[in-house]
PDB file of N, CA, C and O in Angstrom:
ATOM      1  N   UNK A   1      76.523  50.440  73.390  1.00  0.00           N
ATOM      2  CA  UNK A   1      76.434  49.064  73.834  1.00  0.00           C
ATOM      3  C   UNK A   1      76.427  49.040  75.363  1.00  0.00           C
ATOM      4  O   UNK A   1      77.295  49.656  75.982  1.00  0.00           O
ATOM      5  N   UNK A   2      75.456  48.335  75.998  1.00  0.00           N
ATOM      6  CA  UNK A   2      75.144  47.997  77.222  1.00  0.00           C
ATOM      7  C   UNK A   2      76.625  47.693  77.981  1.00  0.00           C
ATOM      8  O   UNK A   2      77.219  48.186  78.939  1.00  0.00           O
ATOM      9  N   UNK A   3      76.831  46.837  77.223  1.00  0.00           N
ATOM     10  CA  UNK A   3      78.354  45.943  77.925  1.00  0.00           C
ATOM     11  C   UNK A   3      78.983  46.874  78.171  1.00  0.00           C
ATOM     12  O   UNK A   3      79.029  47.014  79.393  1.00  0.00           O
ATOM     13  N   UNK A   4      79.591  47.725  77.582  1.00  0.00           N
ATOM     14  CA  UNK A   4      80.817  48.460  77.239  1.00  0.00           C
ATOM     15  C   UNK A   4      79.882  49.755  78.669  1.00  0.00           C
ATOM     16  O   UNK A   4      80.906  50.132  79.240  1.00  0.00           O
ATOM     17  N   UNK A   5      79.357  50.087  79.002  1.00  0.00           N
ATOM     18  CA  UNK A   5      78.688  50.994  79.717  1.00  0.00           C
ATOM     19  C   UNK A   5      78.847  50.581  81.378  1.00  0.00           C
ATOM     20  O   UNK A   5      78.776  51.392  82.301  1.00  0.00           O
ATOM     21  N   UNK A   6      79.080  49.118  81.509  1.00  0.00           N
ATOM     22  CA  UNK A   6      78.609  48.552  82.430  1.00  0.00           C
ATOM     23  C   UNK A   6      80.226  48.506  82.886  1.00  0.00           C
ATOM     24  O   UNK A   6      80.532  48.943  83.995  1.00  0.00           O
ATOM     25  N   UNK A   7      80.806  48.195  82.374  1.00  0.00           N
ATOM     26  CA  UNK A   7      82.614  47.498  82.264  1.00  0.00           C
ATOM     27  C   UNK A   7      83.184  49.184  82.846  1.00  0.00           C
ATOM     28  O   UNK A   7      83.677  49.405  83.952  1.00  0.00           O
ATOM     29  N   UNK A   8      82.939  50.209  81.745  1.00  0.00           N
ATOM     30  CA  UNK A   8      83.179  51.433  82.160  1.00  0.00           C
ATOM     31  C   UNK A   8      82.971  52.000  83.496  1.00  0.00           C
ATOM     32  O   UNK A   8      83.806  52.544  84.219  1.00  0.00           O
ATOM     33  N   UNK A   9      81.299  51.716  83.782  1.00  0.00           N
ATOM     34  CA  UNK A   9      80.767  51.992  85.178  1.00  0.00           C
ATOM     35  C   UNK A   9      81.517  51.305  86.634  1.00  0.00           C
ATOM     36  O   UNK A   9      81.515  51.858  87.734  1.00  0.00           O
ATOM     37  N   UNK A  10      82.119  50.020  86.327  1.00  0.00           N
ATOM     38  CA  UNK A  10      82.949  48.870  87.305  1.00  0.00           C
ATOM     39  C   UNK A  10      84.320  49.815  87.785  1.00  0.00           C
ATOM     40  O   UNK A  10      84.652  50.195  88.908  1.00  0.00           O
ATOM     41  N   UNK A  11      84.975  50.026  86.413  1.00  0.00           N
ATOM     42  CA  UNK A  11      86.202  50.771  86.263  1.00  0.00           C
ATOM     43  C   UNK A  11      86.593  51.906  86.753  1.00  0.00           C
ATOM     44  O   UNK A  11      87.620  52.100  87.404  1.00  0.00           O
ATOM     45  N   UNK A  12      85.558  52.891  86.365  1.00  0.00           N
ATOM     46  CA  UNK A  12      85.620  54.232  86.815  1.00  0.00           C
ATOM     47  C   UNK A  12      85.698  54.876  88.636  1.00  0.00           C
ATOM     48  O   UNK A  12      85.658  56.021  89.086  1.00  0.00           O
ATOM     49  N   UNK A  13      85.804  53.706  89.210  1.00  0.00           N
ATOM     50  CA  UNK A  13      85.216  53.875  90.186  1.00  0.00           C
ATOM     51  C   UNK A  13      86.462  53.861  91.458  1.00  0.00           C
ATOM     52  O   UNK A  13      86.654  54.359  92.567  1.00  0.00           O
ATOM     53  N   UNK A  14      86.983  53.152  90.702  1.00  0.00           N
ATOM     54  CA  UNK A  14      88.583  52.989  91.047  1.00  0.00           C
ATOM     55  C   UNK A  14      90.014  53.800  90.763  1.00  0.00           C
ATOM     56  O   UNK A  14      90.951  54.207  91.449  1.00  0.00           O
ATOM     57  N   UNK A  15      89.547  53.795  89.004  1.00  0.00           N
ATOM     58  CA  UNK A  15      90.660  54.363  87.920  1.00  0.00           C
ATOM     59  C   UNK A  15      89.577  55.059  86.838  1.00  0.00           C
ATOM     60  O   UNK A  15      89.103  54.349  85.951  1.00  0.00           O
ATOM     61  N   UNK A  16      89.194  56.520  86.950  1.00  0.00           N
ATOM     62  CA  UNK A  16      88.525  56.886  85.844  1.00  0.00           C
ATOM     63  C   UNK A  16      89.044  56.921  84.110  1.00  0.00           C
ATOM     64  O   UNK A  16      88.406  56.853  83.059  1.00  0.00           O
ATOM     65  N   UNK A  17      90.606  57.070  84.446  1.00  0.00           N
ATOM     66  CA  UNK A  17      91.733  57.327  83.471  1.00  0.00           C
ATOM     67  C   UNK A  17      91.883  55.804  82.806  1.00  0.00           C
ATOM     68  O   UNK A  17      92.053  55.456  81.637  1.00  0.00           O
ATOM     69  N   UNK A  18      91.752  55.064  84.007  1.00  0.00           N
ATOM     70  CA  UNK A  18      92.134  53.234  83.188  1.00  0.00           C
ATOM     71  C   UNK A  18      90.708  52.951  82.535  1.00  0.00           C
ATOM     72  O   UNK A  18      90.540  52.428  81.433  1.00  0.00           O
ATOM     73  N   UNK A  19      89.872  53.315  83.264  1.00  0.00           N
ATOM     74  CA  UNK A  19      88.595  52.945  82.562  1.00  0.00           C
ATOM     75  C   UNK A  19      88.098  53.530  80.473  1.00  0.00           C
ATOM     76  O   UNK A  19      87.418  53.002  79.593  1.00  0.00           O
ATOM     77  N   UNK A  20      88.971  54.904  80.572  1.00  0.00           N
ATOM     78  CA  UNK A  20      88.504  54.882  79.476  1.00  0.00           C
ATOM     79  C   UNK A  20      89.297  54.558  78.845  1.00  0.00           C
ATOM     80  O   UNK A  20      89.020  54.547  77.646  1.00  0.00           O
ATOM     81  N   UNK A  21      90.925  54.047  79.308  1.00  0.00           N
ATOM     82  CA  UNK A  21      91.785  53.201  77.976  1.00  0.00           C
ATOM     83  C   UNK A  21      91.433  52.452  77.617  1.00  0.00           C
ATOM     84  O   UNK A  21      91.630  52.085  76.459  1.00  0.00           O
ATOM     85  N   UNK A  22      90.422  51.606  78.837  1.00  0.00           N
ATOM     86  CA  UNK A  22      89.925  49.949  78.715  1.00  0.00           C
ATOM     87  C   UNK A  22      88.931  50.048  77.451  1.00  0.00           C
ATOM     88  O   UNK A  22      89.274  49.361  76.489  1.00  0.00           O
ATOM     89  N   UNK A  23      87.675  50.850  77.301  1.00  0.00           N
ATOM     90  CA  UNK A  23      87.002  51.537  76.271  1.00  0.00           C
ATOM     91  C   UNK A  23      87.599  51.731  74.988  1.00  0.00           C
ATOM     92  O   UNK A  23      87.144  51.279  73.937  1.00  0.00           O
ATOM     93  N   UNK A  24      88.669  52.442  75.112  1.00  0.00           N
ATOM     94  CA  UNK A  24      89.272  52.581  73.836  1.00  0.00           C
ATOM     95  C   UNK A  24      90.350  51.131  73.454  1.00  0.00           C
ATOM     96  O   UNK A  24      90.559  50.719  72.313  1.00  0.00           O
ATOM     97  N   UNK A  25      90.717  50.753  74.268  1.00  0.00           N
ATOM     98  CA  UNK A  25      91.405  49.326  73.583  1.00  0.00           C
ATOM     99  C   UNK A  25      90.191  48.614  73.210  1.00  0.00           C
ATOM    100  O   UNK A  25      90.270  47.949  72.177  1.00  0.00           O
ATOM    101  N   UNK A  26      88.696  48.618  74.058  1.00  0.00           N
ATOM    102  CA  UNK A  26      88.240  47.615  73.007  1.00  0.00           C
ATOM    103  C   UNK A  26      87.588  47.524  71.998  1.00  0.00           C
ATOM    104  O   UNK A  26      87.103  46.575  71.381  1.00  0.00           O
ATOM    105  N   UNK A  27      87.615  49.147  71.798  1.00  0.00           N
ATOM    106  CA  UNK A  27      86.739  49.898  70.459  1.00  0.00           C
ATOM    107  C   UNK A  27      87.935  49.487  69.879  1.00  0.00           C
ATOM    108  O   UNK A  27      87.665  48.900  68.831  1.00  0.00           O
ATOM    109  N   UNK A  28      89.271  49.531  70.104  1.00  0.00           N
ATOM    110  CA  UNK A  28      90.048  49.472  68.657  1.00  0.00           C
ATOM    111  C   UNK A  28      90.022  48.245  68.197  1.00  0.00           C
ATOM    112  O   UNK A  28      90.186  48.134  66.982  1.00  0.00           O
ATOM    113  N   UNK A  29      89.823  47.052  68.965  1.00  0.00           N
ATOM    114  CA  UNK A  29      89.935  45.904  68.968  1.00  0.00           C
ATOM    115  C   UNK A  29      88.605  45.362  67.866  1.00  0.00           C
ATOM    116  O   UNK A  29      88.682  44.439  67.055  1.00  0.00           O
ATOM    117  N   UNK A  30      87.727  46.016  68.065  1.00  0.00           N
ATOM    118  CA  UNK A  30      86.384  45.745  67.527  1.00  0.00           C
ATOM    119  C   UNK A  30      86.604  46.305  66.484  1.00  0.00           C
ATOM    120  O   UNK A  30      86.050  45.784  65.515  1.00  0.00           O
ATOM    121  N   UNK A  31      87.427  47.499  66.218  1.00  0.00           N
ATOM    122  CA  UNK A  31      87.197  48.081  64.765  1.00  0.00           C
ATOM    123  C   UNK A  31      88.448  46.913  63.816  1.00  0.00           C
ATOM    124  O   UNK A  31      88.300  46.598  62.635  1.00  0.00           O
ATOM    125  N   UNK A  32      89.293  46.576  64.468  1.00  0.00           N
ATOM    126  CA  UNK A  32      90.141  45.825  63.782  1.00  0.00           C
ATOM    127  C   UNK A  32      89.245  44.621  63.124  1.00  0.00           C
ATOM    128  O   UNK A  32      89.230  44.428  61.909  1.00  0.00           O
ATOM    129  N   UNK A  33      88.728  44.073  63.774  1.00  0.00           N
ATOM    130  CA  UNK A  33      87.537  43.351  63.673  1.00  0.00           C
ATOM    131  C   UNK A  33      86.736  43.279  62.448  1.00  0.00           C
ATOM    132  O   UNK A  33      86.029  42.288  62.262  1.00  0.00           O
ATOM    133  N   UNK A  34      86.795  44.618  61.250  1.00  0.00           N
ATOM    134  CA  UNK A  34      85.697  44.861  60.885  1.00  0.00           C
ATOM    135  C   UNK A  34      86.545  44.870  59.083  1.00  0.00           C
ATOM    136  O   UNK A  34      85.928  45.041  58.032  1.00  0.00           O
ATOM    137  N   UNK A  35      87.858  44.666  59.201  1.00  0.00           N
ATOM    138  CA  UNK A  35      89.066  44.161  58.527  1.00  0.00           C
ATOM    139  C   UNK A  35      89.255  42.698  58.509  1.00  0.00           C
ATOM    140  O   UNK A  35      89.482  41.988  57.529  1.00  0.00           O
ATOM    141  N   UNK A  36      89.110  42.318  59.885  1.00  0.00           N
ATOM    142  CA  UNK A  36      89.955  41.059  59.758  1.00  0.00           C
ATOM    143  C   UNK A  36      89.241  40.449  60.618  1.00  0.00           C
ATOM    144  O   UNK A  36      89.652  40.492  61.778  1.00  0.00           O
ATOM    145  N   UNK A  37      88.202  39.837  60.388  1.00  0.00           N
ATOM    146  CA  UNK A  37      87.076  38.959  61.606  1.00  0.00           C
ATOM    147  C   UNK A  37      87.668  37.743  61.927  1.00  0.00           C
ATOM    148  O   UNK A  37      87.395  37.102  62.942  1.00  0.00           O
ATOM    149  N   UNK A  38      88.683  37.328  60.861  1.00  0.00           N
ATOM    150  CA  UNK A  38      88.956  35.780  61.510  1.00  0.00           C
ATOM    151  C   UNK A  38      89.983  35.746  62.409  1.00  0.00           C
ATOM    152  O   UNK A  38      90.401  34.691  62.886  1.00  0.00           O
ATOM    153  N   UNK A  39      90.547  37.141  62.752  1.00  0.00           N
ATOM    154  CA  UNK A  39      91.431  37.034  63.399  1.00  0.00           C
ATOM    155  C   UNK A  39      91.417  36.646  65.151  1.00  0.00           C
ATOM    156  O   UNK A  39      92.433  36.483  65.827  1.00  0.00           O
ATOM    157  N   UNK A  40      89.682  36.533  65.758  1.00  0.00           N
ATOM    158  CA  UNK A  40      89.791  36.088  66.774  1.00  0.00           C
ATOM    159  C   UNK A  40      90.207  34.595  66.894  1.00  0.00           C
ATOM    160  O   UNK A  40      90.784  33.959  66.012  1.00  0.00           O
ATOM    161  N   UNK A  41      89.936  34.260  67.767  1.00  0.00           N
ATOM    162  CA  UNK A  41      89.954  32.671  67.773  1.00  0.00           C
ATOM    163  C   UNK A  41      88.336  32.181  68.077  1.00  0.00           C
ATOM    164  O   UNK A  41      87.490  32.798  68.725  1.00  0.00           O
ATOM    165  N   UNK A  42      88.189  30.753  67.329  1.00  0.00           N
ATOM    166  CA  UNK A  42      86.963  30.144  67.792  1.00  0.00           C
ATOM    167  C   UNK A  42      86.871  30.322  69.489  1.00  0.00           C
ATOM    168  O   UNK A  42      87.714  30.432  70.379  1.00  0.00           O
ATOM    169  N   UNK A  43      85.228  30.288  69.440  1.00  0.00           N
ATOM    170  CA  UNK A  43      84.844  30.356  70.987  1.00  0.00           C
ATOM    171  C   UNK A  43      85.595  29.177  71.559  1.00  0.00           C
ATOM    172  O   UNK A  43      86.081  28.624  70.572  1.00  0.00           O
ATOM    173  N   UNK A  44      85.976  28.440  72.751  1.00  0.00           N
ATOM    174  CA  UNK A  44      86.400  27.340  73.454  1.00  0.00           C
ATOM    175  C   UNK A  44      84.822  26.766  73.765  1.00  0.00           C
ATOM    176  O   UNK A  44      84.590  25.558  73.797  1.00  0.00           O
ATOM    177  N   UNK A  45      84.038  27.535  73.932  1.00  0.00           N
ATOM    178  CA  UNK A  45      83.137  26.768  74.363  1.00  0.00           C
ATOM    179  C   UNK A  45      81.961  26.216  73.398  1.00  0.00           C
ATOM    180  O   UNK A  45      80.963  25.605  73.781  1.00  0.00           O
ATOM    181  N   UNK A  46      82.274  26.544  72.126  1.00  0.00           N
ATOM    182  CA  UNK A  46      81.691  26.255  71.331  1.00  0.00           C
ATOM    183  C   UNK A  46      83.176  25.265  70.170  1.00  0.00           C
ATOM    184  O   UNK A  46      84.312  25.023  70.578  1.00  0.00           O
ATOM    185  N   UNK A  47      82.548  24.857  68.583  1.00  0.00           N
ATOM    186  CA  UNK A  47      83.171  24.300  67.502  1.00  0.00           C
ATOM    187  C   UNK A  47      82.716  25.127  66.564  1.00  0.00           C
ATOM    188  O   UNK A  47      83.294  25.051  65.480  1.00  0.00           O
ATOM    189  N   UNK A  48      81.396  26.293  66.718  1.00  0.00           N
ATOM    190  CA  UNK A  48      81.501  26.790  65.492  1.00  0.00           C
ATOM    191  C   UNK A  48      82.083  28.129  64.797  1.00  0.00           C
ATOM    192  O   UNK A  48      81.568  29.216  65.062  1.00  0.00           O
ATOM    193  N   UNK A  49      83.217  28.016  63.862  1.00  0.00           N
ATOM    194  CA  UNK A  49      84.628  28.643  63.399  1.00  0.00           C
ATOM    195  C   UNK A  49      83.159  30.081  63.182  1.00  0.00           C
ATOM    196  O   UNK A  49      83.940  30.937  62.767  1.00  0.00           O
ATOM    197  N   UNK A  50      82.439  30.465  63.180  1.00  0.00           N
ATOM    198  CA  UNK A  50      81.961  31.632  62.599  1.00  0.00           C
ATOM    199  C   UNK A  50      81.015  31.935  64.204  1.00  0.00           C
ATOM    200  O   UNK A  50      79.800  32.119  64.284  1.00  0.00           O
ATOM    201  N   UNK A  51      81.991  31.908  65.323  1.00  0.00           N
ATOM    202  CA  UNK A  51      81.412  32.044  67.152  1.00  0.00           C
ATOM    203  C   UNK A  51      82.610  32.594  67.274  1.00  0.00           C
ATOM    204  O   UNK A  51      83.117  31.906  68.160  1.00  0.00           O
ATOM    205  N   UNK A  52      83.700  33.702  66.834  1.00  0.00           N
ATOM    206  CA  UNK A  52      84.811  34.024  68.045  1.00  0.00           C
ATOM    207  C   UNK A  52      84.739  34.784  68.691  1.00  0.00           C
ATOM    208  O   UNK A  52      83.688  35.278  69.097  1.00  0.00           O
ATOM    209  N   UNK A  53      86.164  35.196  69.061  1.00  0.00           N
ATOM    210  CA  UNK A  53      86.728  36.007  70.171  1.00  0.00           C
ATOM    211  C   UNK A  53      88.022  36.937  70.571  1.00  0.00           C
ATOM    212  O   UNK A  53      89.194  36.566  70.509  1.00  0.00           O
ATOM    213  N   UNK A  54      87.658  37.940  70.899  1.00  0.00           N
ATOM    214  CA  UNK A  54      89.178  38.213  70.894  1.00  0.00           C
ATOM    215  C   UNK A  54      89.246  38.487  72.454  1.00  0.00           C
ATOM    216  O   UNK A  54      88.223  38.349  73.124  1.00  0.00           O
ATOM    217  N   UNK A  55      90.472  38.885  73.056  1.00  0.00           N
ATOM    218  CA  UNK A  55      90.457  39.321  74.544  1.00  0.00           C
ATOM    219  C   UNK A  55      91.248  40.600  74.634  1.00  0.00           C
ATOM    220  O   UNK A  55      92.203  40.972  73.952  1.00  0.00           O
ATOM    221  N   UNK A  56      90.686  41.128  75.541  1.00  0.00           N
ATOM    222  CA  UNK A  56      91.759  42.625  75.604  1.00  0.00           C
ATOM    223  C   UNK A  56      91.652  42.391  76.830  1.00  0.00           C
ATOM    224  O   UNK A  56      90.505  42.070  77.144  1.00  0.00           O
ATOM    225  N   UNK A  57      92.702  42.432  78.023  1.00  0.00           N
ATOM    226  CA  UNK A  57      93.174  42.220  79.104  1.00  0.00           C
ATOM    227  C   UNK A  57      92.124  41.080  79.648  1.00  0.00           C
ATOM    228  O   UNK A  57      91.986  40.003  79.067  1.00  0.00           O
ATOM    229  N   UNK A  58      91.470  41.413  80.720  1.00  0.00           N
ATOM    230  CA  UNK A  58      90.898  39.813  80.963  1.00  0.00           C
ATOM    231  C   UNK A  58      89.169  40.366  80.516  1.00  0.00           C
ATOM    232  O   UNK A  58      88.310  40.312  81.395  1.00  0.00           O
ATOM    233  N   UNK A  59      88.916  40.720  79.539  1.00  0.00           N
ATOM    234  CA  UNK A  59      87.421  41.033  79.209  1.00  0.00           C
ATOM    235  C   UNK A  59      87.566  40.433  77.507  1.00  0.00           C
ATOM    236  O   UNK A  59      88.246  40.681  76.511  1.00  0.00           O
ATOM    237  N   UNK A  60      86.635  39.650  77.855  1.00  0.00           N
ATOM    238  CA  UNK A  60      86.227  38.983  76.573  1.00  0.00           C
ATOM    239  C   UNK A  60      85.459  39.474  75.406  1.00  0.00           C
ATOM    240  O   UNK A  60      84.437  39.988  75.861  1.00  0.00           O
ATOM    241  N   UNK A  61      85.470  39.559  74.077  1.00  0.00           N
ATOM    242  CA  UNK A  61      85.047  40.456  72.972  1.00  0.00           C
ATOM    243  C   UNK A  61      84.093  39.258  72.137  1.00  0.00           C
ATOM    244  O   UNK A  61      84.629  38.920  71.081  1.00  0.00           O
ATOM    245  N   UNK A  62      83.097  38.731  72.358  1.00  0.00           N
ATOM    246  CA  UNK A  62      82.487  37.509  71.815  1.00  0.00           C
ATOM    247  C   UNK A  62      81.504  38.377  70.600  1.00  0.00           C
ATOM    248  O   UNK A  62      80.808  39.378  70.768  1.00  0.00           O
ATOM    249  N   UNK A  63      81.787  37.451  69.153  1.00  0.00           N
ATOM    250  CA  UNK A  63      81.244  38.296  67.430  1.00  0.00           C
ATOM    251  C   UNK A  63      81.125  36.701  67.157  1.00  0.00           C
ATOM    252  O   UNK A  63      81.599  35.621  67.511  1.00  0.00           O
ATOM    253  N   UNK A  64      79.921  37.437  66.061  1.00  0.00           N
ATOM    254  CA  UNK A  64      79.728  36.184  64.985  1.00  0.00           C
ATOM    255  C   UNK A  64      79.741  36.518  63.736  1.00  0.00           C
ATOM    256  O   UNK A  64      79.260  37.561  63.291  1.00  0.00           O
ATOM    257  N   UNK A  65      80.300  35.639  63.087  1.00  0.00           N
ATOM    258  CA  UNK A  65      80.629  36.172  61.952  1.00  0.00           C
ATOM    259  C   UNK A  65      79.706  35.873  60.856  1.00  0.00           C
ATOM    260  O   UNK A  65      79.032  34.843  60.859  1.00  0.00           O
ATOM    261  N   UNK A  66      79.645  36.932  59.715  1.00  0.00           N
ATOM    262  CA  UNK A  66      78.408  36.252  58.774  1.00  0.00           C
ATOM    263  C   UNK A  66      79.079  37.040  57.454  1.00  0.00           C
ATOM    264  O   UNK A  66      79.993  37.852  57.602  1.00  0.00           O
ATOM    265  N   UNK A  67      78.575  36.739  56.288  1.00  0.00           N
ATOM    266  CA  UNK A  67      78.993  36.667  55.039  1.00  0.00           C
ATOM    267  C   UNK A  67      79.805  38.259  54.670  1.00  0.00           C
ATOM    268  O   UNK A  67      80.868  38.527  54.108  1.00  0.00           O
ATOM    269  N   UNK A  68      78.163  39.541  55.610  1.00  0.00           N
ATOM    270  CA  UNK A  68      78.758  41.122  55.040  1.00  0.00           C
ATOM    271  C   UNK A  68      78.901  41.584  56.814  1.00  0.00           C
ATOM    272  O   UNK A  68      78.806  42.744  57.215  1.00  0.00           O
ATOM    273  N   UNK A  69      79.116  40.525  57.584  1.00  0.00           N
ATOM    274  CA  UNK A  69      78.975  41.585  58.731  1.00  0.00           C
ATOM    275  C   UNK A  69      80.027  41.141  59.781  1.00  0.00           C
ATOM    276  O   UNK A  69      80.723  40.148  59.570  1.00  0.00           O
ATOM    277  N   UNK A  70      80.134  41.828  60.838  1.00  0.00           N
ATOM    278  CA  UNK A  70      80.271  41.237  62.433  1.00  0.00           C
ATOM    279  C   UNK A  70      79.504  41.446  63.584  1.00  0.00           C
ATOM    280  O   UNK A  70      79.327  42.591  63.999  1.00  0.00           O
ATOM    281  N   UNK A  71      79.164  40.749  63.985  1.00  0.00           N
ATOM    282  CA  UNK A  71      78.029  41.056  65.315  1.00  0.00           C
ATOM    283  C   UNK A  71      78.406  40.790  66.363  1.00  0.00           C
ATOM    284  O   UNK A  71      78.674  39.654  66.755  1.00  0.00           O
ATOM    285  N   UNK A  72      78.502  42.009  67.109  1.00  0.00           N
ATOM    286  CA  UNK A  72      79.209  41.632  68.746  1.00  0.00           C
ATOM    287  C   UNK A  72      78.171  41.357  69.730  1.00  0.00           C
ATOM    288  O   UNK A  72      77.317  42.195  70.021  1.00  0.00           O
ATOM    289  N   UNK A  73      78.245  39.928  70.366  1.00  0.00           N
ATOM    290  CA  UNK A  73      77.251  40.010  71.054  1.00  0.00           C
ATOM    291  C   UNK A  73      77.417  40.064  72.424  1.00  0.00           C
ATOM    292  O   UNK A  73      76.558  40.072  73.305  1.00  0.00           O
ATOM    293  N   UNK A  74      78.923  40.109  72.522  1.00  0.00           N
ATOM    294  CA  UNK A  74      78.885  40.049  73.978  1.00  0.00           C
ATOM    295  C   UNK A  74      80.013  40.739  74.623  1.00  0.00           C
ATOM    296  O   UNK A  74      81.010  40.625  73.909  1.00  0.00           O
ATOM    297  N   UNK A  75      80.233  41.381  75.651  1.00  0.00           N
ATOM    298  CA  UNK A  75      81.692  42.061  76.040  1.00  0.00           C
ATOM    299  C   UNK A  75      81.683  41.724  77.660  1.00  0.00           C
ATOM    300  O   UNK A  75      81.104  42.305  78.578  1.00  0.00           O
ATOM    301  N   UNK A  76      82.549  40.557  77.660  1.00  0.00           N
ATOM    302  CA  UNK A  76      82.747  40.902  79.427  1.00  0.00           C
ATOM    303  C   UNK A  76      83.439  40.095  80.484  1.00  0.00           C
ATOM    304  O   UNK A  76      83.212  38.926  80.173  1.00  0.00           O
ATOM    305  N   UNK A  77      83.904  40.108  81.181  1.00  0.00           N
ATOM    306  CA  UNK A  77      84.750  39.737  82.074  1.00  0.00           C
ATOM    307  C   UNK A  77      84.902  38.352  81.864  1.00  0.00           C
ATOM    308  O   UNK A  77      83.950  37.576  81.790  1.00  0.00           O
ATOM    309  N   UNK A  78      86.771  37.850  81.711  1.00  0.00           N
ATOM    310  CA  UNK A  78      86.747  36.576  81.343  1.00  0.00           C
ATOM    311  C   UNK A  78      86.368  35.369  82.385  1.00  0.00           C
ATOM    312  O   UNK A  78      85.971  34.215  82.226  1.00  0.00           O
ATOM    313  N   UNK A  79      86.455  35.594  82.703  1.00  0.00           N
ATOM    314  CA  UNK A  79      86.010  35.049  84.410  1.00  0.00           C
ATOM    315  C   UNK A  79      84.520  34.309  84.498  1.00  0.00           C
ATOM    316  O   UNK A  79      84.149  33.263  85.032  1.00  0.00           O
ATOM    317  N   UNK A  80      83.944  35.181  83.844  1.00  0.00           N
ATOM    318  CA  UNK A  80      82.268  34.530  83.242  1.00  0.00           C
ATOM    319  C   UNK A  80      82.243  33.838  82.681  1.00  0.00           C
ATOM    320  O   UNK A  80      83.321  33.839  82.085  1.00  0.00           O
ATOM    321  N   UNK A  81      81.333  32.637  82.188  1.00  0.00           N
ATOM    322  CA  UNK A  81      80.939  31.750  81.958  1.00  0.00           C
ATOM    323  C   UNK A  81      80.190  32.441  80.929  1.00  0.00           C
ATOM    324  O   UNK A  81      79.751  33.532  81.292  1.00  0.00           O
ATOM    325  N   UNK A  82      79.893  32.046  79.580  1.00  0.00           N
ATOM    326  CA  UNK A  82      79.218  32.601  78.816  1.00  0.00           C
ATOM    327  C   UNK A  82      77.821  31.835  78.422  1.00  0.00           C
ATOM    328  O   UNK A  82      77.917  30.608  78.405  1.00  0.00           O
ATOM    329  N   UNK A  83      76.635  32.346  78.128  1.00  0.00           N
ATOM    330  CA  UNK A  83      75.517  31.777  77.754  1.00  0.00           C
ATOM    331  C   UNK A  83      75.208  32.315  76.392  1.00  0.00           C
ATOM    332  O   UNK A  83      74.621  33.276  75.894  1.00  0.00           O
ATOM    333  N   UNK A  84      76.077  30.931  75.908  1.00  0.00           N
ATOM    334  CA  UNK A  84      75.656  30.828  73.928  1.00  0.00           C
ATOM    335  C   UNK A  84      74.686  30.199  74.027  1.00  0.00           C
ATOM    336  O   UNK A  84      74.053  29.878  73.021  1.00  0.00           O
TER     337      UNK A  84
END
């Protein structure tokens, strides 16, 4: 995933060691995800319950949810403004 490449690339640059915890908290976060999808919360910027989110420190984990799946469509700094 692009995102996750880009977040890494920001990180590493500073803290190579923090960068790949950041990676691995949000792979775990995503795999939890794949158990328990409702466990993010609805987007804020949206109403629809099958748009969430989860957060792992201030980077945002944006999935949609559908009947057999989860689709992550987005990973990234909460700070952004998102374009749903």
């Amino acid at each position: 995933m692009e995102d996750l490449k880009s977040i890494k690339a920001f990180i590493v640059k500073d803290n190579p060691k923090a960068a790949v915890r950041m990676i691995r908290k949000i792979k775990a976060a995503v795999k939890h995800l794949e158990e328990f999808p409702n466990s993010g919360r609805i987007i804020p910027e949206t109403s629809n319950p099958q748009l969430r989110e989860v957060i792992i420190s201030n980077y945002r984990v944006m999935y949609q949810i559908s009947e057999s799946s989860v689709n992550i469509f987005a990973v990234y700094e909460g700070h952004r403004l998102p374009s749903l």
